[in-house]
C-alpha positions in Angstrom: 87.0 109.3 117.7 84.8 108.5 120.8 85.9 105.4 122.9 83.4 102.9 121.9 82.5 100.6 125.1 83.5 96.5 124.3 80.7 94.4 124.1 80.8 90.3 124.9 79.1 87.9 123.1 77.5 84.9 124.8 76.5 81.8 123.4 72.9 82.7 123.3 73.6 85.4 120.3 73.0 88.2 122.3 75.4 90.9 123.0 75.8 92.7 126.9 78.5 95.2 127.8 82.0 94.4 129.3 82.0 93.8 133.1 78.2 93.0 132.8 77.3 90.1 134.8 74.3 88.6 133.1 72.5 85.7 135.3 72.0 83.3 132.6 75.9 82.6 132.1 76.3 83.2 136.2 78.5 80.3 137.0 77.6 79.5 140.7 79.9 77.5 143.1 80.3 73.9 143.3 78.1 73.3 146.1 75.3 75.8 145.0 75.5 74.0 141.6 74.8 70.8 143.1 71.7 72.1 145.5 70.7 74.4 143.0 70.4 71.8 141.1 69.1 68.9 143.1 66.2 71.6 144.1 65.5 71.3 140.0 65.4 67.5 140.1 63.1 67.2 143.1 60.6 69.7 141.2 60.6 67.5 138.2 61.2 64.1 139.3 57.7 62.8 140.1 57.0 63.7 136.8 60.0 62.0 135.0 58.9 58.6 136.8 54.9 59.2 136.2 55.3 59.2 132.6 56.9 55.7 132.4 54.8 54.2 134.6 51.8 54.8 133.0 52.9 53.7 129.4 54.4 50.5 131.4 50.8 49.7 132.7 49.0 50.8 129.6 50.4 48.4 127.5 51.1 45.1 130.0 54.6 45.6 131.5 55.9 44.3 134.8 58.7 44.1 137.1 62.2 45.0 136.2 60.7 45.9 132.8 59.3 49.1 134.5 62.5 49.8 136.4 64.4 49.6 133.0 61.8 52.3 131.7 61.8 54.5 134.8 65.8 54.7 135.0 65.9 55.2 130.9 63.8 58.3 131.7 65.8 59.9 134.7 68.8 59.5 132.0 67.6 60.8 129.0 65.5 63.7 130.8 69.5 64.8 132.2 70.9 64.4 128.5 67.3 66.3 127.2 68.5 68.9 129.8 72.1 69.2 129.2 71.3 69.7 125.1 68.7 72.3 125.8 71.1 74.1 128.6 74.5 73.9 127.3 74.0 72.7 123.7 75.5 71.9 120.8 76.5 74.1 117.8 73.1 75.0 116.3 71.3 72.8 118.9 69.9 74.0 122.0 68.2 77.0 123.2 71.1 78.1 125.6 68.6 78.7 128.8 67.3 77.2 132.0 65.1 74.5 130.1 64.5 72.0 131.8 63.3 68.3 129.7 61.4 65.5 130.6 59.3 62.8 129.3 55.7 64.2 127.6 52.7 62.8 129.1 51.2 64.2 126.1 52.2 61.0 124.1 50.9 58.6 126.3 47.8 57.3 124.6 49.7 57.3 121.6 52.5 55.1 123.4 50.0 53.2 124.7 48.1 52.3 121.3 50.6 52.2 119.1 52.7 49.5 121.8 49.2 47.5 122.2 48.3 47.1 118.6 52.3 46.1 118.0 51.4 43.2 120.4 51.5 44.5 123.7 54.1 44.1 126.7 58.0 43.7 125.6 56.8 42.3 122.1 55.7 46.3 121.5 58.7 47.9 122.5 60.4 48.1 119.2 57.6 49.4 117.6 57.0 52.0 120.5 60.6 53.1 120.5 61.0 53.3 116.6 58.4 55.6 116.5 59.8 57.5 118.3 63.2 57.6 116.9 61.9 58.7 113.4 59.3 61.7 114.9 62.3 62.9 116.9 64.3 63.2 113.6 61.7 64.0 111.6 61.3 67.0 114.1 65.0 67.8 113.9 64.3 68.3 110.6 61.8 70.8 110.5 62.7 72.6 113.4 62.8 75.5 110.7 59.4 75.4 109.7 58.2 75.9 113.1 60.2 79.0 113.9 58.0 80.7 110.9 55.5 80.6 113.3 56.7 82.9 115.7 55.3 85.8 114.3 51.9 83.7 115.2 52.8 83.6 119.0 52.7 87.4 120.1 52.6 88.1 124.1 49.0 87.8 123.8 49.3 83.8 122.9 52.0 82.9 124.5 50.6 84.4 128.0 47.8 82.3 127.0 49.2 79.2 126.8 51.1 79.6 129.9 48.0 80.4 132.1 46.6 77.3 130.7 49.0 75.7 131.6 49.6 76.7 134.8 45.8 76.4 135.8 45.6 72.9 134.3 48.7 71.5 136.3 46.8 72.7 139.3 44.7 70.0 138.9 47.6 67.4 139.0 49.3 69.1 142.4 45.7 68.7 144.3 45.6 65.1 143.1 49.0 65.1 144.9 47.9 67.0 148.2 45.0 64.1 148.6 47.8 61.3 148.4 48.3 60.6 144.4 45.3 58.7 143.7 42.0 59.3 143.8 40.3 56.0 144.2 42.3 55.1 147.6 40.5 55.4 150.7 42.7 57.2 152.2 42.9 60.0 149.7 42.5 63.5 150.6 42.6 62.4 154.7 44.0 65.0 157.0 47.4 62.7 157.5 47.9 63.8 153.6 46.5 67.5 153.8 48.4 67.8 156.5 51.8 66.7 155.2 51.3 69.1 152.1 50.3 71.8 154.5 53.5 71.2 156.3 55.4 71.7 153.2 53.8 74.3 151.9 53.7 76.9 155.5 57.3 75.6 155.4 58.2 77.4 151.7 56.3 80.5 152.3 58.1 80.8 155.8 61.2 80.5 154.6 60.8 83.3 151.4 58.9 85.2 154.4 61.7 84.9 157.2 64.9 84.0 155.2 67.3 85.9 153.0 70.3 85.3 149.9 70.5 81.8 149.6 68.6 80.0 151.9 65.3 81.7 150.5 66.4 80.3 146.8 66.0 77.0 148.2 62.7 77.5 150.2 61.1 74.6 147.9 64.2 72.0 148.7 63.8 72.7 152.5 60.4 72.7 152.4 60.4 69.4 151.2 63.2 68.2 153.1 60.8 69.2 155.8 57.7 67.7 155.0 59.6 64.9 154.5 61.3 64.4 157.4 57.7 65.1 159.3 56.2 62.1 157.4 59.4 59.7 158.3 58.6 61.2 162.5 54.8 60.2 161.7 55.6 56.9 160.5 54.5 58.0 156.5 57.3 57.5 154.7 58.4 54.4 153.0 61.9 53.8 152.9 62.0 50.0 152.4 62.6 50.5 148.6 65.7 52.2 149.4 67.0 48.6 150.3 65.9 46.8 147.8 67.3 48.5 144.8 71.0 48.1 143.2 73.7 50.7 143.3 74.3 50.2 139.6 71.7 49.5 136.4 70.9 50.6 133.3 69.4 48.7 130.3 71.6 48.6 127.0 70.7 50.8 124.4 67.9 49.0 122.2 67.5 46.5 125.0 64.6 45.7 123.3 66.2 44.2 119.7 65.9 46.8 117.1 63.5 49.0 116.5 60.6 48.7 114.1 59.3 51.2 112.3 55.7 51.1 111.4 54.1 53.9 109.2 51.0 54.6 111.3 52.9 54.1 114.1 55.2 56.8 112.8 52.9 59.3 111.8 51.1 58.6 115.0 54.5 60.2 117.4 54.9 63.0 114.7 51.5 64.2 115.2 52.2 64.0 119.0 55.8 65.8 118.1 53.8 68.5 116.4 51.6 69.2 119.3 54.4 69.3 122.2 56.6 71.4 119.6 53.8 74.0 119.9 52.9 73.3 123.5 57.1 73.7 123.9 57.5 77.5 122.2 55.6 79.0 124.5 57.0 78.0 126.8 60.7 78.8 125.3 58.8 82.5 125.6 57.9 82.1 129.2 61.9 81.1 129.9 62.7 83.9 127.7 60.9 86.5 129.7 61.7 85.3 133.4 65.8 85.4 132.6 65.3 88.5 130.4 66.2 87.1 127.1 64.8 87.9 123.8 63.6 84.4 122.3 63.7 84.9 118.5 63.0 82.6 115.8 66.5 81.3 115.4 66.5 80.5 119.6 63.3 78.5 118.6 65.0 76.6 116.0 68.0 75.3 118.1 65.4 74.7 121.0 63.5 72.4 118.6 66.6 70.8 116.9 67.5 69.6 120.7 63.8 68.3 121.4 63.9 66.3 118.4 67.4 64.8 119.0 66.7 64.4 122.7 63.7 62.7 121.7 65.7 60.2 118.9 68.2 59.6 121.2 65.6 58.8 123.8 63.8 56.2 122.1 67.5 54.8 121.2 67.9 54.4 125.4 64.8 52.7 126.0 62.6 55.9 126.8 60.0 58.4 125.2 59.8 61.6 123.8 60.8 65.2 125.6 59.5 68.4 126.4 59.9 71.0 128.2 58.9 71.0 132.1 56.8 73.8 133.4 56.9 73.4 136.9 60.8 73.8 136.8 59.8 77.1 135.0 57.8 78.2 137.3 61.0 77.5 140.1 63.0 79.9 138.4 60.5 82.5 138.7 59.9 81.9 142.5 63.8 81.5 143.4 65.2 83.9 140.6 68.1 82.4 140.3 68.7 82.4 136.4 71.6 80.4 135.5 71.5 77.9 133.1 74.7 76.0 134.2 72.8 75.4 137.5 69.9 73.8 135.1 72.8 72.1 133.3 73.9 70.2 136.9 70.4 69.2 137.6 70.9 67.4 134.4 73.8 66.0 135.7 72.3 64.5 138.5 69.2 63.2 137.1 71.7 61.3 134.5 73.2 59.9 137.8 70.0 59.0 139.5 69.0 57.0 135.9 72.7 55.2 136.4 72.2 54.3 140.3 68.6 53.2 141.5 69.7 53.2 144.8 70.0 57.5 144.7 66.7 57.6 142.6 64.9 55.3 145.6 66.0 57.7 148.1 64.1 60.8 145.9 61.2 58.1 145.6 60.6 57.6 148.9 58.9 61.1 149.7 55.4 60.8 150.0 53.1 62.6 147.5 51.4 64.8 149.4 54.5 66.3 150.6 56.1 66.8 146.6 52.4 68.2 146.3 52.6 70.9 149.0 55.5 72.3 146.8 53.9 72.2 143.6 50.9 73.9 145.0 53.4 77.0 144.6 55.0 75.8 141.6 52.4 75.6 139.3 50.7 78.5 140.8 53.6 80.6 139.8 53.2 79.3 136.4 50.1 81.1 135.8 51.2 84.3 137.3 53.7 84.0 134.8 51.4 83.6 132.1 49.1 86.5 133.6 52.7 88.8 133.5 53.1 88.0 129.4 49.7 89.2 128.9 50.3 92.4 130.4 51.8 93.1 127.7 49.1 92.5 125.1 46.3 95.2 124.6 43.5 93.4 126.9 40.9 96.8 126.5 40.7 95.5 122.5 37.4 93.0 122.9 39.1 90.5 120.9 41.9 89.9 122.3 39.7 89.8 125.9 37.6 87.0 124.0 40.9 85.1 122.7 41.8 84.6 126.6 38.7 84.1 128.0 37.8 81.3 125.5 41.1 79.8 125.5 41.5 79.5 129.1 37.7 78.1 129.4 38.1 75.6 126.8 41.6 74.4 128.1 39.6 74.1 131.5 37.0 71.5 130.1 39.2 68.2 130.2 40.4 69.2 133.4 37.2 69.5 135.1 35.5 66.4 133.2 37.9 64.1 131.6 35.3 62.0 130.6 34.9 64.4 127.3 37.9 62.4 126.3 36.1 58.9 126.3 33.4 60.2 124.1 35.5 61.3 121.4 35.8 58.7 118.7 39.6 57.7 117.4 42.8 57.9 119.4 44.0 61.3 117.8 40.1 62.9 118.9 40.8 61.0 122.2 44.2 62.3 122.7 43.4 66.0 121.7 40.3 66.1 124.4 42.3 64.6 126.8 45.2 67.3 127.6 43.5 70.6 128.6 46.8 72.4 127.9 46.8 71.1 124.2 42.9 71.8 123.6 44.1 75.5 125.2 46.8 76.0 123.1 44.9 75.4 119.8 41.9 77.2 120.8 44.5 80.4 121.6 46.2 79.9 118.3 43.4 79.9 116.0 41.5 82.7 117.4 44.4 84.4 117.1 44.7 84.1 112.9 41.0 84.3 113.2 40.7 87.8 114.6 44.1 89.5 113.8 45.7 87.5 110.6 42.2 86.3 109.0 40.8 89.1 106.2 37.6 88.7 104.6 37.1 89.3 101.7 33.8 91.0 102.1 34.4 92.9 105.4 34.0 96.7 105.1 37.1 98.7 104.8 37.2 100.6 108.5 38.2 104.3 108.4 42.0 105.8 108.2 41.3 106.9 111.8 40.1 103.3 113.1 42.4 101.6 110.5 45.5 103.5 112.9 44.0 102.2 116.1 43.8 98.4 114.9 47.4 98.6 114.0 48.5 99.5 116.9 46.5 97.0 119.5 48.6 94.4 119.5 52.2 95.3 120.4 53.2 91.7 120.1 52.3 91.4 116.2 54.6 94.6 115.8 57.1 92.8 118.2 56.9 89.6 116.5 56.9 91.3 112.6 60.4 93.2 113.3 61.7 90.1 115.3 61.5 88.2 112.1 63.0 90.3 110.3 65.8 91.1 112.8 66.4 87.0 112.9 67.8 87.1 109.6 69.8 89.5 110.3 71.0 87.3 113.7 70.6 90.2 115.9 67.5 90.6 118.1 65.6 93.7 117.9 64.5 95.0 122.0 60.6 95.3 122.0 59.9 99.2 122.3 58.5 99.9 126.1 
């Protein structure tokens, strides 16, 4: 009998030969962990710390009441994390995920805390909102990985350009200074920081080599940084006034209430970031090399949902997955999800200590938005890379992109569409380019390859072959879901 070679099976479900050394379960050394890892933070902090601010303006809150919120999202964002990278059994996609607070559910944060009464007398209806949509969501985690088969290459790529294109909108608001309306914005004391920060990264993957180029974004803010504190641009004054030690008390807010429309409200918003969030489990999927079934979508979802629950238990808001930490792995390649895991770590430990947190705070904007110039870029090559594997000669799948990509464009370039739509939900959907992307890409997609009409001429055997064969992804995605039950993924064929 032939010697049959031993296989290992990793916690991800997938199976790679003895002596293998796959990068996702690369366990890195303690020090690499922790830069590694703080390289992570720094990519997603300023988003982390955005999200609560604006749901603490939007419905009346003040003083220590926004520190509470900002240090309950550093905390759960690193416990989000930690169940996406290491998991829990049947929870967690087993990857380099990275979570964060959705800025998708904003305006629905923001209503349904204003119409509960506004300020601190809100809070328990904001927060018990979104307990139940993040166990409703953990619920039904199943339903949504029947839609795989509905997110071929051709989609997912889709999304992720969108997404990446959109974002770039947010990293120029950063290279002018953060906000528009100052007078200072967009001065060459800002454009110059970012440009600092930004010649500084592609130096470094230029010049440098092994590790040092894998943290090209952490020096490069480290340098842009350390230019604006030379220049006299960096406020560190904070740093002084903030305590070594605090975090709210779970349900520091009395306990929560749940409203029905309030409810329904952050399940809707659930729905949307569950959609916006598989493709870009897909995107993760492809930059480490993993096949992302249905079953990986499933425990992916199951931990957004409980992330979420246990989220509005700590005083914070609902999670999703960041992109521009995606689009970090693809520009450092470093795969691992345990370094992922210790950037979890430490955002936990920035939400505990405000002191460490003021420190990340104090880098000016433009500086963090020289470095997502890159990141979010990246995100859309990544996006362009998934579609190469879609059939882009068929007409209709060139339509489904170019329509997709242009709608998802619109709030981006105007957000004023937004203000014209009437109700919150109308409001909400024109507001996010990325969302109005993602549907427009979804539903051409079961318009022009799932949708059959009942009257539309049978096309001959010969052209009948051809269809069949356009998209590779719906042939990926038909024998993935069939392989899922089985609980063994089935390799696309080349």
């Amino acid at each position: 009998m032939p010697h049959r070679k031993a296989h290992d099976r990793d916690d991800h479900g997938d199976d790679h030969p003895a002596g293998d050394r796959d990068p996702v379960e690369a366990v890195p050394s303690a020090w690499r962990l922790a830069v590694y890892g703080l390289q992570h933070v720094l990519a997603f902090y300023a988003g982390a710390v955005v999200m609560p601010l604006l749901v603490a303006e939007g419905i009346g809150l003040s003083g220590d009441d926004i520190g509470r919120l900002v240090n309950a999202s550093l905390l759960t964002c690193g416990i989000a994390t930690l169940l996406q990278s290491v998991g829990l059994p049947g929870v967690g996609i087993r990857l380099p995920v990275v979570q964060g607070t959705s800025t998708t559910a904003v305006p629905s944060l923001v209503s349904v805390g204003l119409a509960a009464g506004g300020a601190q007398a809100g809070l328990p209806t904001v927060f018990g909102a979104v307990i139940a949509a993040g166990l409703a969501l953990f619920v039904i985690a199943p339903v949504f990985s029947r839609l795989v088969r509905y997110f071929p290459p051709l989609v997912t790529g889709t999304i992720v350009t969108i997404v990446g294109i959109t974002l770039l909108a947010v990293a120029a608001r950063q290279v002018g200074g953060g906000d528009p309306a100052a007078a200072s914005f967009g001065s060459p004391a800002h454009l110059g920081l970012a440009a600092v920060t930004l010649v500084a990264i592609l130096l470094l993957n230029k010049l440098s080599r092994g590790f040092l180029a894998t943290v090209a974004v952490l020096a490069g803010l480290a340098i842009g940084t350390g230019v604006a504190a030379l220049t006299g641009r960096t406020d560190f004054s904070r740093i002084g006034d903030s305590a070594w030690l605090g975090v709210a008390a779970p349900l520091h807010y009395g306990m929560p209430r749940f409203d029905a429309v309030a409810v329904l409200s952050l399940f809707l918003v659930m729905v949307i970031i569950a959609v916006e969030s598989i493709g870009q489990f897909f995107a993760v999927g492809r930059i480490v090399g993993r096949e992302v079934s249905g079953r990986h979508v499933i425990r992916a979802l199951r931990a957004d949902g409980l992330a979420t629950a246990a989220a509005g238990a700590l005083n914070s808001f609902p999670s999703t997955v960041y992109s521009q930490n995606i689009g970090l792995i693809q520009l450092t390649r470093v795969k691992s999800r345990w370094i992922v895991a210790a950037g979890g770590v430490i955002m936990m430990v920035l939400g505990l200590v405000p002191k460490v947190g003021a420190v990340v705070a104090s880098m000016p904007t433009s500086v963090l938005g020289g470095a997502t110039i890159v990141l979010f870029s990246t995100i859309a090559v990544v996006g362009v890379q998934i579609l190469g594997q879609a059939d882009l000669s068929d007409q209709r799948n060139t339509i489904l992109v170019a329509a997709s990509v242009g709608v998802g464009f619109l709030p981006t370039a105007f957000p004023q569409f937004a203000e014209q739509m009437p109700g919150r939900h109308l409001h909400a959907l024109f507001e996010s380019g990325i969302i109005l992307g993602t549907l427009t890409a979804v539903l051409l997609n079961l318009f022009f390859h799932h949708l059959r009409l009942p009257r539309s001429p049978r096309p001959p055997r010969r052209q009948k072959k051809a269809a069949r064969s356009i998209d590779r992804s719906e042939h990926y995605m038909q024998h993935e879901e069939r392989s899922a039950s089985t609980d063994t993924p089935v390799n696309e064929a080349p």
